[in-house]
MARMARVO-8450 format. One record per residue: y, z, x of N, C-alpha, C, O in turn. Coordinates in steps of 0.001 Angstrom, whole numbers, plus 500000, padded with zeros to 6 digits. Example, Ala and Ser with C-alpha at 12.3 -4.5 7.8 and 13.67 -1.06 7.14 Angstrom:
# residues 2
494310507800513190495500507800512300496700507800513200496681508465514236/497750507080512850498940507140513670500030507870512900501138508039513409/
This chain:
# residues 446
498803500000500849500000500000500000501236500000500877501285500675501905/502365499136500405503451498736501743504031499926501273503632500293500167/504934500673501876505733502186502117507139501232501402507395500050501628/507823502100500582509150501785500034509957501843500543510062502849501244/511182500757500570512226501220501256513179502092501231514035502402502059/512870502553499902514153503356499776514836502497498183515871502898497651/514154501504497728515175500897496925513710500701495808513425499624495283/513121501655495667512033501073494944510447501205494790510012502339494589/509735500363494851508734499927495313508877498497496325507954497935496914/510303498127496316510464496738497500509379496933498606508704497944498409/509059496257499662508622496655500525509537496302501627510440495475501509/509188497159503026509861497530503654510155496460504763509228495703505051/511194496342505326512266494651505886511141494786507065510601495806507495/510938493208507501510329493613508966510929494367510160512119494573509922/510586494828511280510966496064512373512180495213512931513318495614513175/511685494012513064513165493382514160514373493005513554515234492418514209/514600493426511753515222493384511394516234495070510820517317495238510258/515351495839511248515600497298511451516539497824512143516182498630513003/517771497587512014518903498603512256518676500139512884519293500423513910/517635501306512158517942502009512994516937502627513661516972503721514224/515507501404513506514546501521514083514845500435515730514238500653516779/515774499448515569516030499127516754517224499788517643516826500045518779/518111500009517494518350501575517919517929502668518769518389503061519841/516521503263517752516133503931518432514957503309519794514752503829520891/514378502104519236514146501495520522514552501736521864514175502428522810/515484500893521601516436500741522841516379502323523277515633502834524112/517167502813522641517242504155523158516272504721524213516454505001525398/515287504797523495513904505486523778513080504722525336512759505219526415/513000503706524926512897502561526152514136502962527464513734503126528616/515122503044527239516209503242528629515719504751529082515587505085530260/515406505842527633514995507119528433513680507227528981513317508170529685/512835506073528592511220506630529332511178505624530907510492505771531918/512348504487530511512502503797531960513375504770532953513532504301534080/513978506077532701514393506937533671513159507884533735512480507875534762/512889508552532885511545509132533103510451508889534213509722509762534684/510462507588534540509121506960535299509878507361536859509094507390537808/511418507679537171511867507577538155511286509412538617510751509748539674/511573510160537616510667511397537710509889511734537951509753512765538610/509036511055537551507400510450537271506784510523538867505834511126539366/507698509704539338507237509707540970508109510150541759507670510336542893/509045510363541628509787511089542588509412513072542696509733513778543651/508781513483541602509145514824541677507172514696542685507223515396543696/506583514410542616505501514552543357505868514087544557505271514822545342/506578513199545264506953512683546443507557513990547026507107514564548017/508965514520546065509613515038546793508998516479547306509421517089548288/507659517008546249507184518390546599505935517793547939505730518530548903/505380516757547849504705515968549065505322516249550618504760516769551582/506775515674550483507480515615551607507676516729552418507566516691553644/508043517998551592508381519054551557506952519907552083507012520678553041/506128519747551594504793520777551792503338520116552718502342520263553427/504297519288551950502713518312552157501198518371551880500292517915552578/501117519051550674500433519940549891499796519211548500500439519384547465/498864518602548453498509517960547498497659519084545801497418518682544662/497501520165546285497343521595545665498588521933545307498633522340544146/500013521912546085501049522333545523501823521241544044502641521608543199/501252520050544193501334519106543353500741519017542384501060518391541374/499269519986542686498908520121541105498721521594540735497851521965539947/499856522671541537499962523791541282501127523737540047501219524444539043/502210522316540645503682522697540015502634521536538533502570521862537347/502363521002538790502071520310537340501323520749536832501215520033535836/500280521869536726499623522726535687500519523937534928500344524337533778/501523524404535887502797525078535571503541524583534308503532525112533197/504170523490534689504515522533533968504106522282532333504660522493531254/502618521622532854501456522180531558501413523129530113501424522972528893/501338524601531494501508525064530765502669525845529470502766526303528331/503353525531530740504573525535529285505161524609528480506244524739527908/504269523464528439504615522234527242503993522701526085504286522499524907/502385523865526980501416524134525677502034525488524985501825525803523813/502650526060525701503445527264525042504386527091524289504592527830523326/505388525723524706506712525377523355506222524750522638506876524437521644/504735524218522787503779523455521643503855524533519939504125524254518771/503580525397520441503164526831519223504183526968518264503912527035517065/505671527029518821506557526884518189507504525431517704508398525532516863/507172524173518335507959523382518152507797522716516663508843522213516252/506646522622515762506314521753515158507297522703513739507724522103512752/507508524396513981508053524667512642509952524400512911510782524347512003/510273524252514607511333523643514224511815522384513902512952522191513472/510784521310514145510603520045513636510800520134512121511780519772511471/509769520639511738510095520950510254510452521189509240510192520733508126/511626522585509900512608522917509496514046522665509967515080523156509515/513941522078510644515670522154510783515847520519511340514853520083511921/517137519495511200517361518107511375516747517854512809517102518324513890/515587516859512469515325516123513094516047515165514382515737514725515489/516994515168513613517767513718515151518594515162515957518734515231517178/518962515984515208519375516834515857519208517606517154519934518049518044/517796517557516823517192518271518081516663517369519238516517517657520426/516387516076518507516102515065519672517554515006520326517323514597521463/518832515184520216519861515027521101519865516339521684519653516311522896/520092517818521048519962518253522036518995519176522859519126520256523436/517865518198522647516615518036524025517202517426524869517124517829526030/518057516137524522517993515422525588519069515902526540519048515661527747/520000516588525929521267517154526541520877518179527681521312518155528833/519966519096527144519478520523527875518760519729529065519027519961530244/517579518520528547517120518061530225517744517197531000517177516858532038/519232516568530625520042516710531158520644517150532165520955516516533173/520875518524531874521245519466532893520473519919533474520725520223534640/519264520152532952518202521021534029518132519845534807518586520092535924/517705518501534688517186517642535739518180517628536924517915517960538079/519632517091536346520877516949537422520767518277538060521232518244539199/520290519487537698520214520514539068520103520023540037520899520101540973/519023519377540002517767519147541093518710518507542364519093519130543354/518948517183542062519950516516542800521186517433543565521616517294544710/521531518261542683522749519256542792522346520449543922523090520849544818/521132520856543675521139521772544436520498521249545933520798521820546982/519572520079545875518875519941546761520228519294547994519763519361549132/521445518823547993522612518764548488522840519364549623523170518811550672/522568521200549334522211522170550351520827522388551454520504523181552339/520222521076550747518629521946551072517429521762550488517609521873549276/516091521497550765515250521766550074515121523212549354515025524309549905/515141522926548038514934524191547090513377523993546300513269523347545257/512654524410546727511058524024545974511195524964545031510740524680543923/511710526024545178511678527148543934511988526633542617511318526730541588/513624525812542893514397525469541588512821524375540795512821524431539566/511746523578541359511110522803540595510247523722539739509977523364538592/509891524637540113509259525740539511509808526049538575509088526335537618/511438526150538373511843526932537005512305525392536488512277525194535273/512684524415537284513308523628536103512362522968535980513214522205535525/510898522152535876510011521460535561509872522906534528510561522962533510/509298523596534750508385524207533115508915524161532009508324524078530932/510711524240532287511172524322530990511696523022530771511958522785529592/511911522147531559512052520795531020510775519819530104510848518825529381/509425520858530662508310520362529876508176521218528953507210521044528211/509031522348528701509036522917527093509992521778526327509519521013525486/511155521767526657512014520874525787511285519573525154511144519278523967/510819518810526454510368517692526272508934517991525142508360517063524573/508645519056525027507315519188524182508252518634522428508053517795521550/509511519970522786510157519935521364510493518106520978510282517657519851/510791517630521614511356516407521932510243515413521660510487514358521074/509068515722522062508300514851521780507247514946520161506609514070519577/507434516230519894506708516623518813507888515817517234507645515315516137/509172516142518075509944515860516993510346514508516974510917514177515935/510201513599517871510060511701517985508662511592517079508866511328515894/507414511744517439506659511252516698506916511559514910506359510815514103/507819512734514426508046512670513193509138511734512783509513511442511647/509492511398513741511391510600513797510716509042512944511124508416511965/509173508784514147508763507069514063508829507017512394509579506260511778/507838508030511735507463507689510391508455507571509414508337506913508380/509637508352509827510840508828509204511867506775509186512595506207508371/511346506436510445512488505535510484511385503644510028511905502549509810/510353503874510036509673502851509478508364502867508095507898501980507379/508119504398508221506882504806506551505709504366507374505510503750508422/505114504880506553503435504663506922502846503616507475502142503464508473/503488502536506190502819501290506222502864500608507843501892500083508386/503962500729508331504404500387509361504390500619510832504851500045511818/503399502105510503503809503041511679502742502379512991503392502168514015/501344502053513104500726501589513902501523500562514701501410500540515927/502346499686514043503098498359514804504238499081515013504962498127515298/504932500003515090506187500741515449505406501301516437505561500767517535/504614502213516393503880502724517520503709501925519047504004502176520215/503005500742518244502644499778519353504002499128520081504037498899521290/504877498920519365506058498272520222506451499284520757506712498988521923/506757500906520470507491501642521497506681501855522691507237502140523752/505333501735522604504536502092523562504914500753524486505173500899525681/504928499480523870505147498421524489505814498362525575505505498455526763/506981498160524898508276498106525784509060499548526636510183499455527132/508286500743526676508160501841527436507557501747528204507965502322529213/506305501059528329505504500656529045505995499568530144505568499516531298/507027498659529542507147497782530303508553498188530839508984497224531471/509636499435530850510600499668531418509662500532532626510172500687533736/508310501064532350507830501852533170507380500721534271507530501052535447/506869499484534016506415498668534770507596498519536295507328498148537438/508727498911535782509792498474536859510262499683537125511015499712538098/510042500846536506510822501961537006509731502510538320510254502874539374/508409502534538191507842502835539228508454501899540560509115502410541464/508244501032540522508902500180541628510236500349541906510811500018542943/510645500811541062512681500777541487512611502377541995513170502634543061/511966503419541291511860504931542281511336505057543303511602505942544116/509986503653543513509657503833544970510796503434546129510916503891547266/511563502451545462512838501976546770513900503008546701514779503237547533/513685503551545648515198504461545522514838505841546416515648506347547192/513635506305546201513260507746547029513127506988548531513814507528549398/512511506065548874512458505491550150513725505435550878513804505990551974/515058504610550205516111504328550646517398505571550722518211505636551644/517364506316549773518041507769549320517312508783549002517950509808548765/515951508857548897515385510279548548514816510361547771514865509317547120/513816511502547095512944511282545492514255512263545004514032512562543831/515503512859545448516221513479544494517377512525544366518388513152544049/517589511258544497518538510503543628517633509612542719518032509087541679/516361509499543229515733509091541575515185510230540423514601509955539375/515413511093540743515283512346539805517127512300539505517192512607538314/518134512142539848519286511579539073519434510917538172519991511186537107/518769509632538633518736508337537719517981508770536475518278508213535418/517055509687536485516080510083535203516899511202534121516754511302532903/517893512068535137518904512757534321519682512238533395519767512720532266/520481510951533883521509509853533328520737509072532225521291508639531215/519489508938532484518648508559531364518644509289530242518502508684529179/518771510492530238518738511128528960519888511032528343519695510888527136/521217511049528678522566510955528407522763509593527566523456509376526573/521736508580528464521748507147527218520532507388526340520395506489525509/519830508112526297518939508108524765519796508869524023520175508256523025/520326510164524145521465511343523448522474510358522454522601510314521231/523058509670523456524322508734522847523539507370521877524097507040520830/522511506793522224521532505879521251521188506828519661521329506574518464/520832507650520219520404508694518794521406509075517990521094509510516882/522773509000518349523636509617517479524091508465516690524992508538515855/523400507332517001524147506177515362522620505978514553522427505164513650/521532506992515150520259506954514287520418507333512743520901508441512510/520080506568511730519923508020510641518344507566510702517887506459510987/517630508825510330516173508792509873516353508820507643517292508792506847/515651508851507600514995508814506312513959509530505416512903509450506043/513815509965504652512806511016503891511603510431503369511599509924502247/510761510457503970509484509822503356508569510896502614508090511980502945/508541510136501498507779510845500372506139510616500350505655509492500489/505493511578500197504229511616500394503336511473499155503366512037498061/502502510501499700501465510241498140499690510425498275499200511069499202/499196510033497647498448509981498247496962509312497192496023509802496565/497528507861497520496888506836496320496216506178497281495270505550496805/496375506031498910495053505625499621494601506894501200493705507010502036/495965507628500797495149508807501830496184508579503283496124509209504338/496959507649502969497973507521504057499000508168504395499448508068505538/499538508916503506500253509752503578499878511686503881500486512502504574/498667511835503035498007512796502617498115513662501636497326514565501359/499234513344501041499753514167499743498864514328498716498501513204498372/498232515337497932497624515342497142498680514480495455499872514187495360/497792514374494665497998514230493277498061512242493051497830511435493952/498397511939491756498273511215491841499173509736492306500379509976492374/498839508388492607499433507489493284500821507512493004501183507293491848/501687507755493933503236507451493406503880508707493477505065508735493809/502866510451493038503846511411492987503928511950493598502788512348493842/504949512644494545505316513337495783504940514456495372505106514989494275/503962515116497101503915515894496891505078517122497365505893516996498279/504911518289496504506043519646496365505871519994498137504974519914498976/507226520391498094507126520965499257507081522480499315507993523106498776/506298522987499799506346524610499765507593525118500519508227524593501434/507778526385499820508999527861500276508188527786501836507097527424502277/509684528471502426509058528774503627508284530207504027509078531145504108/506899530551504289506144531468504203506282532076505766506476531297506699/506180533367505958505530534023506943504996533121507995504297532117507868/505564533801509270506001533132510443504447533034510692504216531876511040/503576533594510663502654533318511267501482532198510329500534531561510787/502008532276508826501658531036508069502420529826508768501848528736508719/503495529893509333504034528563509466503125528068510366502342527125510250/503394529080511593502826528657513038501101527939513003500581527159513800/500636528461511967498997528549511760498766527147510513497672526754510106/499799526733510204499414525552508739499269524181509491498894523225508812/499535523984510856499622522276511026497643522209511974496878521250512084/497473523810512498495996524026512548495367524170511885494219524279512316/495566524306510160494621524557509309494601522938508781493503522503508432/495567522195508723495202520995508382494453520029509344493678519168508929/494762520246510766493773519393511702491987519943511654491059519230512034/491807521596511000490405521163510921490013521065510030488793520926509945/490906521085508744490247520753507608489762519201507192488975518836506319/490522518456508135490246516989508343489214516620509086489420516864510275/488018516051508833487123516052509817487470515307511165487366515816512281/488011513687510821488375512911511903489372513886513043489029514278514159/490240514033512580491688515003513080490492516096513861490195515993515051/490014516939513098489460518132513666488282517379514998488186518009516051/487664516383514874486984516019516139487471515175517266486926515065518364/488509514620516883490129514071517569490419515226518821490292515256520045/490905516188517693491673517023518570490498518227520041490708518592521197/489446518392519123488439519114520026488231517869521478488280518244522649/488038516625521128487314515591522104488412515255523228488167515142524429/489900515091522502491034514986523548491368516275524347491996516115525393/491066517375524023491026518459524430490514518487525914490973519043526911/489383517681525717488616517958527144488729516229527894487990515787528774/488932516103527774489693514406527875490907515128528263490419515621529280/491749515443528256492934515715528723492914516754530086493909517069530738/491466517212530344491347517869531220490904517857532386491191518709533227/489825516468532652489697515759533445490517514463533837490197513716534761/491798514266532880492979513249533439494060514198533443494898513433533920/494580515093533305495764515085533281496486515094534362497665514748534281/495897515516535676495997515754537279496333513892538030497214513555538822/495228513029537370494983512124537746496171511474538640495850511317539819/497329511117538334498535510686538704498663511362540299498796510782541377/498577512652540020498736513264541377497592512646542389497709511789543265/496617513281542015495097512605542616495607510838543480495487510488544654/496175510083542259496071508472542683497308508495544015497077508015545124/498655509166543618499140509390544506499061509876546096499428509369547156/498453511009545757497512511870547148496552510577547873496583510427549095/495604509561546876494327508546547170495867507871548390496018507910549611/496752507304547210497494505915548406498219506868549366498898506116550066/498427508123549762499564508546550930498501508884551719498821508492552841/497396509397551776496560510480552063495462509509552899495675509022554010/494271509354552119493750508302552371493880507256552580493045506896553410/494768506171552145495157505109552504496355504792553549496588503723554112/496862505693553621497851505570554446499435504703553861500158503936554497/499537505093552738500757503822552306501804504127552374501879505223552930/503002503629552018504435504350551891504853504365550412504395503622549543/505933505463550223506254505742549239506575504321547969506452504390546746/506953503269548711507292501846547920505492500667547437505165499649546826/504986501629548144503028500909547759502808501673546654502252501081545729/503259503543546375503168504019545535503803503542544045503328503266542944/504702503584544445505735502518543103505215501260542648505166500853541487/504869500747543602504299498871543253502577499391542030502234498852540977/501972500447542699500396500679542388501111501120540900500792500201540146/501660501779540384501834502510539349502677501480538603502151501293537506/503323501042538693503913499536538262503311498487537981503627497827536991/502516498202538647501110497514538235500241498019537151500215497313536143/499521499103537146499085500189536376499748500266535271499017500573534330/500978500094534959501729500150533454501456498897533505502263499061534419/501090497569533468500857496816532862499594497053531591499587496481530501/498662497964532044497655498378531390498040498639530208497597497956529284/498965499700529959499540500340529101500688499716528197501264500469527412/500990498598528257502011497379527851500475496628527281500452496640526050/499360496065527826498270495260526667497870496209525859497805495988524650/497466497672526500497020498462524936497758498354523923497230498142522831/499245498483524051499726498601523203500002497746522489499950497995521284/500398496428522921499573495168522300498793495090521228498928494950520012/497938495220522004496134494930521289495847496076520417494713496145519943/496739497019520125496005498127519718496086497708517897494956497761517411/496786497461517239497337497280515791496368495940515161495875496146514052/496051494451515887495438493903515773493966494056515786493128493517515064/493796495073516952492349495174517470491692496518516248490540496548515815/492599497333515974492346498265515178492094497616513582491265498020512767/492967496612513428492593496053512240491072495826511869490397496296510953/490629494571513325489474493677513283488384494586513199487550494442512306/488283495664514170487313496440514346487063497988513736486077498673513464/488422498135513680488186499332512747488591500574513596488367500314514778/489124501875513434489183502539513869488138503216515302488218503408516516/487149503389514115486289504303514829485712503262516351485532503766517459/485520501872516054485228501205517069486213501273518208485911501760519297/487489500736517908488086500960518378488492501964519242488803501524520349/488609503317519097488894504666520106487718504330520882487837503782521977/486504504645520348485464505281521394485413504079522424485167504309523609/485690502564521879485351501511523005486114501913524082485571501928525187/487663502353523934489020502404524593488937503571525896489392503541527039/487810505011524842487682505925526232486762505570527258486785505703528481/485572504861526084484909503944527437485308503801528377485146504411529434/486166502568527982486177501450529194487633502557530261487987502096531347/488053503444529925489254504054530583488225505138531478488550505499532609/487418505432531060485861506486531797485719505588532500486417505646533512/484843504403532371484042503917533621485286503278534694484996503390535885/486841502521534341487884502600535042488015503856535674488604503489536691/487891505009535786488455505658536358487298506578537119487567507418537978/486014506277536664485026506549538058485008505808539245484702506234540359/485396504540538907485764503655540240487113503713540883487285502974541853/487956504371540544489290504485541183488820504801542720489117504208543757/488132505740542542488647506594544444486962505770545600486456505942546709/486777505033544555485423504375545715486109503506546530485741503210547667/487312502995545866487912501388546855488803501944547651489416502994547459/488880501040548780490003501273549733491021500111549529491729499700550449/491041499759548643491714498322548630492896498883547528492725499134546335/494316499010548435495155498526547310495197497817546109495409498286544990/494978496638546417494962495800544630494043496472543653494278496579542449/492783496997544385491800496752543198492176498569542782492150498768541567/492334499176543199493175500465542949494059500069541753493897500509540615/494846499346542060495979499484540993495093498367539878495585498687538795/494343497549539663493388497118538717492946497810538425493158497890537215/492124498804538848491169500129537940492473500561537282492665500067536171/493479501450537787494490502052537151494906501415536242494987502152535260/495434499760535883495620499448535074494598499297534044494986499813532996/493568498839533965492677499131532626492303500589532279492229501065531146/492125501090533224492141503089533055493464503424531802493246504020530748/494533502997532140496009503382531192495738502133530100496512502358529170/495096501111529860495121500349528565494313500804527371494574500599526186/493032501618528015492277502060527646492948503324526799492803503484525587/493817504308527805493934505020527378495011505216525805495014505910524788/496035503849526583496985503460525454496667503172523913497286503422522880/495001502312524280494862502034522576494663503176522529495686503770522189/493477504094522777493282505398522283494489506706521863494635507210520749/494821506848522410496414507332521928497199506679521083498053507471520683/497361505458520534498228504895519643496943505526518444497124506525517747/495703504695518430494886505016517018495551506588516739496273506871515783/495145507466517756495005509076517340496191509440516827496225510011515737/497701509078517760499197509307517170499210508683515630499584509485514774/498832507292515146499344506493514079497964507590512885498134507780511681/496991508003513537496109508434512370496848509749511426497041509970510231/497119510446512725497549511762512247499126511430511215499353511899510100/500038510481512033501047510091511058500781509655509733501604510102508935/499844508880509198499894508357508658498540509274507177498066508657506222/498331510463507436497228510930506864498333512593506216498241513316505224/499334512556507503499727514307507278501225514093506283502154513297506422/501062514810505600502297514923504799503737515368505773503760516146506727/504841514622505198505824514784505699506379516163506162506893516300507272/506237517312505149506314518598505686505715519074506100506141520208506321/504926518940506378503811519347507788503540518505508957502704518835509797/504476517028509060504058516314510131504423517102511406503814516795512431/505416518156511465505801518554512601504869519618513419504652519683514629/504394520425512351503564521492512857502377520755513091501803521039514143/501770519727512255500449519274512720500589518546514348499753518842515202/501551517727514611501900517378515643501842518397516656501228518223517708/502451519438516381502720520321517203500831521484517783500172521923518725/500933521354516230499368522141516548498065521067517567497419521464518537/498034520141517142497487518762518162497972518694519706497093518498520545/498883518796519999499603519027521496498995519912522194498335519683523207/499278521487521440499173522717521783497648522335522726497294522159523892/496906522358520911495263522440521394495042521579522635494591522048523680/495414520158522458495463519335523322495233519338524480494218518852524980/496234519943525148497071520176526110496431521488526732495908521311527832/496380522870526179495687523904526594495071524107527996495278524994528824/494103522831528031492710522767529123493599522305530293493358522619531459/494873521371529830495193520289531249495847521127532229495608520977533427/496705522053531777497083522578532901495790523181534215495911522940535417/494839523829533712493913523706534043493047523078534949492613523522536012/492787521691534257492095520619534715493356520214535987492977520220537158/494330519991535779495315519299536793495192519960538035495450519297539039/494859521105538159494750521818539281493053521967539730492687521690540872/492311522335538897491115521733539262490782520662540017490198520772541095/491267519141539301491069517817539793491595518072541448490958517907542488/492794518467541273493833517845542762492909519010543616492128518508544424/492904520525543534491644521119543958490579520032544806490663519597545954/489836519861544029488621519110543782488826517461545066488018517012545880/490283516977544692490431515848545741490421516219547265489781515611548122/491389517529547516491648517916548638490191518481549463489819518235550611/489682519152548616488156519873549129487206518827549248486539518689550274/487106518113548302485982516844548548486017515604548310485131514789548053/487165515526548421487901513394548310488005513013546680487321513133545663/489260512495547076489267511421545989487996510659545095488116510592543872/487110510245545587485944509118545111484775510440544466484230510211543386/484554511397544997483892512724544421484604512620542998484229512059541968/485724513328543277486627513615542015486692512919541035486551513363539895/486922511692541318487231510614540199486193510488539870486275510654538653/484813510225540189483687509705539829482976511054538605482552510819537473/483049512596539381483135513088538164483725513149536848483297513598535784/484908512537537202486336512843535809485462511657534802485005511803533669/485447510548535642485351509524535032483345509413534168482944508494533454/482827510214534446481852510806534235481653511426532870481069511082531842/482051512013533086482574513508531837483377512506530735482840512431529630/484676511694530951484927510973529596484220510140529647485100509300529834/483178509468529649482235508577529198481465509509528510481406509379527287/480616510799529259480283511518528078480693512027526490479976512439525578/482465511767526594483385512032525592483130511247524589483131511532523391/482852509980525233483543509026524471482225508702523616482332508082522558/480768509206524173479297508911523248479153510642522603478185511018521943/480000511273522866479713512388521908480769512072520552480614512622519462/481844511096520848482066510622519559481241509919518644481387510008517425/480451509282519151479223508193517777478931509535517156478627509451515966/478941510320517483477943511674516575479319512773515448479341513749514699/480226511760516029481409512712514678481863511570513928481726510349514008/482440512373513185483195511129511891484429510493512496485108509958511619/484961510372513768485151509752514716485229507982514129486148507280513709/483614507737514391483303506711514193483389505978512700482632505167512166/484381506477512335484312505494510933485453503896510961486275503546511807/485196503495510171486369502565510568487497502928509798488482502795510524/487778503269508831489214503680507679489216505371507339489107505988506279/489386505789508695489442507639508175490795507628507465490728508592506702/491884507099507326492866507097506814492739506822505021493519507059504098/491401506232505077491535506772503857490296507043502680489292506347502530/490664508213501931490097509103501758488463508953500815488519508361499737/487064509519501297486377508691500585485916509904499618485243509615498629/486261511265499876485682512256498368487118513158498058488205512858498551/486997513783497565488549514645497481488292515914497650487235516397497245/489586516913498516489020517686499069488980519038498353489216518846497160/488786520244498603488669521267497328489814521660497167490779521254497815/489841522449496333491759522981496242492376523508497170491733524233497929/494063523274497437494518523759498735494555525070498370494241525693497356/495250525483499986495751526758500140497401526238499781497919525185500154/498216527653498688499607527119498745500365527165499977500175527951500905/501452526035499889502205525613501248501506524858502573502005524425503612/500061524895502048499546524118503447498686522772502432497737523210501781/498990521085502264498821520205501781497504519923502191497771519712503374/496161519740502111495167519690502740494603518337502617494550517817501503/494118517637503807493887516240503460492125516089502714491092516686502412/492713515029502742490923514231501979490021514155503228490445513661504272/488983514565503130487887514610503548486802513646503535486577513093502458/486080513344504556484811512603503934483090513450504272482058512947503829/
């Protein structure tokens, strides 16, 4: 069923004719093409400094863990309070924390300041990111959201394709702390993009299960009073396991997120360490590597059509598992950044299905907390795993490491045939589910 525009039952204008879905494009695209300058510069610059491939996945399990701690709370301020609002000022606060970096390092290496300003720049960015994925549905509806998905992933993907390469010349030529600048100034142009955003109120139905709203086709569902803090915090987890797909989603990425989340560091450590490269081979490999992540996103809306959901994910962790047991066997530049790139395409479709499922199943007043509760769980293990993995490289190589990681999600990806995972249309609903709990909307079940 096409999502309304607002004027009806019309259906909704195509995306490239979208005013303030292109907008936020742009926007979003200039801030994840500064992002990527972060991306590699903040591991270079704690590299340079220590030379410590453990301290790289000491500061990024840190990090971790406090994305999974502003996880708990972000989804009830998503929820409750304006949306575009807080995406500006996220972007304002990492803003300033990032331009520290540059600022202070002036005097000096300061390794301390990454310690306090990475954790809380990965709290913000949690709020920031929990509250964009409610922004997408807000600014295109249901119907739409898989191909909105896929183009932001697109063309993020493809500002990332050049930002790795432009931070490898920029930390090479000036330092990894004037491309941790350039990633500050990035936020200042998504901040100023967002403020001619308006989002939109999407009403929840639930006549094929896309929305998740109970009752019948056409009538929105009520939004509940706001209940007890620890009902809030606890309703976007009672709807991910009351959903079967969602509830085996979130357990399977869980541990999937725990044998990659380090990875980046790991590939980095493979080309300085082992291979011997310079900081501008690092940029080119990871630049390459987002090409991966530019075809998933592609292929993901078409391919999801033909084949169906459930085919779709489990093929995607596949082929991103057996990519990424072969990462650390080659010594060969190119074919390095070839594994890496199908490793991230893989991973891209799989992440678009799981983001567009949950959008498109959770009711509007709960998209924030369910988002938020999905992260949390998510996320939990990686801080974890990130330090494990890089652990694991330094003590017994790269090609050990990877070959286990890449091991373990192939196991992931065949312990999905055995959940409801594998269906092709979990989005929509095939029995109905028993009566809710009030204030928490409970989806259809199969």
């Amino acid at each position: 069923m096409a999502e309304a525009s607002g004027d009806g039952n019309a259906p909704s204008p195509p995306l490239w004719r979208d005013r303030n879905f292109g907008i936020f494009w742009v926007s979003q695209t200039l801030s994840v093409a500064g992002d990527t300058f972060a991306y590699i510069a903040v591991p270079l610059l704690v590299l340079h400094v220590t030379g410590s491939v453990a301290q790289m996945g000491l500061l990024t399990g840190l990090a971790g863990a406090a994305s999974v701690g502003a996880g708990v709370f972000a989804g009830v301020l998503v929820d409750r309070f304006d949306r575009r609002t807080l995406l500006i000022c996220c972007d304002l606060a990492r803003l300033v924390l990032y331009g520290l970096i540059p600022l202070a390092w002036a005097f000096g290496p300061q390794i301390w300041l990454l310690y306090v300003v990475l954790p809380i720049g990965e709290a913000v960015g949690m709020v920031f990111q929990v509250t964009y994925v409610t922004a997408v549905r807000n600014l295109v509806g249901s119907d739409r959201v898989t191909e909105a998905n896929g183009r932001l992933y697109a063309t993020a993907a493809a500002a990332g394709l050049g930002g790795p390469l432009l931070a490898g010349v920029v930390s090479g030529q000036f330092g990894p702390t004037a491309a941790i600048a350039v990633n500050a100034v990035s936020f200042a142009l998504s901040a100023a993009g967002l403020f001619f955003v308006r989002f939109r109120k999407v009403e929840t139905t639930g006549a094929t299960g896309a929305t998740g709203a109970t009752g019948a086709a056409g009538a929105a569902a009520p939004v509940p009073e706001r209940q007890r803090p620890w009902q809030e915090l606890s309703a976007g987890a009672r709807f991910l396991w009351r959903h079967p797909v969602l509830r085996s989603l979130t357990i399977l990425l869980s541990f999937f997120i725990f044998f990659t989340l380090g990875m980046t560091d790991v590939l980095i450590y493979h080309l300085k360490h082992d291979l011997g490269r310079s900081d501008g081979t690092v940029g080119t490999v990871l630049a390459i590597a987002a090409t991966g992540t530019i075809a998933g996103a592609l292929l993901v809306a078409p391919v999801r059509r033909r084949l169906g959901f459930g085919v779709t994910w489990i093929g995607a962790i596949s082929v991103s598992a057996l990519a990424l047991a072969c990462v650390g066997l080659s010594g060969s530049v190119p074919v390095v950044a070839a594994l890496m790139a199908v490793y991230l395409c893989g991973v891209s479709v799989a992440g678009i299905c799981s983001m567009s499922l949950r959008q498109q199943v959770t009711p509007d007043h709960l998209l924030g907390r369910v988002t938020s509760a999905f992260w949390t769980i998510h996320f939990s293990l990686g801080p974890v795993g990130a330090a494990a993995l890089t652990w694991g490289a330094g003590e017994y190589g790269v090609a050990a490491t990877c070959l286990v990681a890449g091991t373990a999600c192939l196991l992931i990806a065949m312990t999905a045939l055995l959940t409801p995972i594998r269906r092709s249309t979990p989005e929509t609903p095939e029995t109905p589910e028993t009566p809710e709990t009030p204030g928490d909307t409970a989806p259809a079940t199969s």
